[in-house]
C-alpha positions as CSV (number, residue, x, y, z in Angstrom):
1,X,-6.1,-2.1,-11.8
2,X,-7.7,-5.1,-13.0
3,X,-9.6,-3.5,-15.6
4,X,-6.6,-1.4,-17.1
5,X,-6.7,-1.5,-21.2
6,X,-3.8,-0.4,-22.8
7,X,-3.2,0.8,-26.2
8,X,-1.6,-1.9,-27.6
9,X,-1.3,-5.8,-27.5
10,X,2.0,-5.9,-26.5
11,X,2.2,-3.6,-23.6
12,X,-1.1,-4.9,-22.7
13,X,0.5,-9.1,-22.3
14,X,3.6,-7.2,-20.3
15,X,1.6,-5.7,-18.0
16,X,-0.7,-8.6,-17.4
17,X,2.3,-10.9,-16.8
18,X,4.0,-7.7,-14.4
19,X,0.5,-8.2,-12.5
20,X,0.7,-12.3,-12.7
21,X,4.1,-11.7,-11.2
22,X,3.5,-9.4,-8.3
23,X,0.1,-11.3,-7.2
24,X,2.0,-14.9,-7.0
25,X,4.9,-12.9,-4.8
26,X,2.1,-11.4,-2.5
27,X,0.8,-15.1,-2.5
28,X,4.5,-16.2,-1.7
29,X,4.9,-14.1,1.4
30,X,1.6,-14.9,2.5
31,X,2.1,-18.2,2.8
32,X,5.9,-17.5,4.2
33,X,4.5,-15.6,6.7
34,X,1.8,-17.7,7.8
35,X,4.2,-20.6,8.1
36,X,6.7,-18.6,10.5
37,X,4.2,-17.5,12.6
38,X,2.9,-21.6,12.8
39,X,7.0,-22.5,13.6
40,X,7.7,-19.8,16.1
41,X,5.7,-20.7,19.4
42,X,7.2,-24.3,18.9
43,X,10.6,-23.0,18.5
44,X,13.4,-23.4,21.1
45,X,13.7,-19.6,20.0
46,X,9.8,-18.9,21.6
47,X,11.5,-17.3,24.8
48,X,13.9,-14.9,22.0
49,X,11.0,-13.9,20.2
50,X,8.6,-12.5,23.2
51,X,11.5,-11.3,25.0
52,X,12.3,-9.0,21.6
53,X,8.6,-8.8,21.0
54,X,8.7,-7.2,24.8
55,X,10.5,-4.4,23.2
56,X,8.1,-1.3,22.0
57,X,7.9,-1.8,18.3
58,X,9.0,-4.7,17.8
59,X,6.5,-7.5,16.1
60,X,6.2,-11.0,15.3
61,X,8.0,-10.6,12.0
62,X,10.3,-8.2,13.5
63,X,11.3,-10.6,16.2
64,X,11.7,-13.8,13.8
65,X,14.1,-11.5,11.5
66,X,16.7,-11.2,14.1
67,X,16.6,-14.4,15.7
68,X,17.0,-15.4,11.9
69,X,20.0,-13.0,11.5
70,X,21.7,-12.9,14.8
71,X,21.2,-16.6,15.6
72,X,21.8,-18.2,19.1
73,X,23.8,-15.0,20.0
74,X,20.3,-13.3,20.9
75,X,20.0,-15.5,24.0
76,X,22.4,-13.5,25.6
77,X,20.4,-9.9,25.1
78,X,17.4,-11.5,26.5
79,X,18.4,-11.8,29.6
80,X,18.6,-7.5,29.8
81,X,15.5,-7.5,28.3
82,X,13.7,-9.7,31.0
């Protein structure tokens, strides 16, 4: 996609910014993600997330999201799941 020419000058500086755009994102969550999965085992949530994680399909990522959204009230559906 990199070596996409378009017609005109103008659609051409759009679409390079579009592509700017979307790279720095993918760079953004990268680095988001990274940094969760550094916090988690350190976490007084590390027993919430491997319990959910215990779960079939149910990641890393998976497991962070609803510890993020549920909160503290997660504790309580671990102990069914252990």
């Amino acid at each position: 996609m990199s070596a996409l020419r378009l017609d005109y000058a103008t659609d051409q500086v759009v679409f390079d910014d579009y592509r700017a755009v979307v790279r720095a994102a993918d760079e953004r969550v990268k680095r988001l993600e990274v940094a969760l999965r550094d916090a988690g085992p350190e976490s007084r949530y590390a027993p919430m997330l491997r319990a959910l994680q215990a779960m079939r399909g149910v990641g890393y990522l998976t497991a962070i999201t609803i510890v993020a959204e549920v909160g503290t009230s997660v504790g309580s559906a671990c102990h069914f799941v252990s």
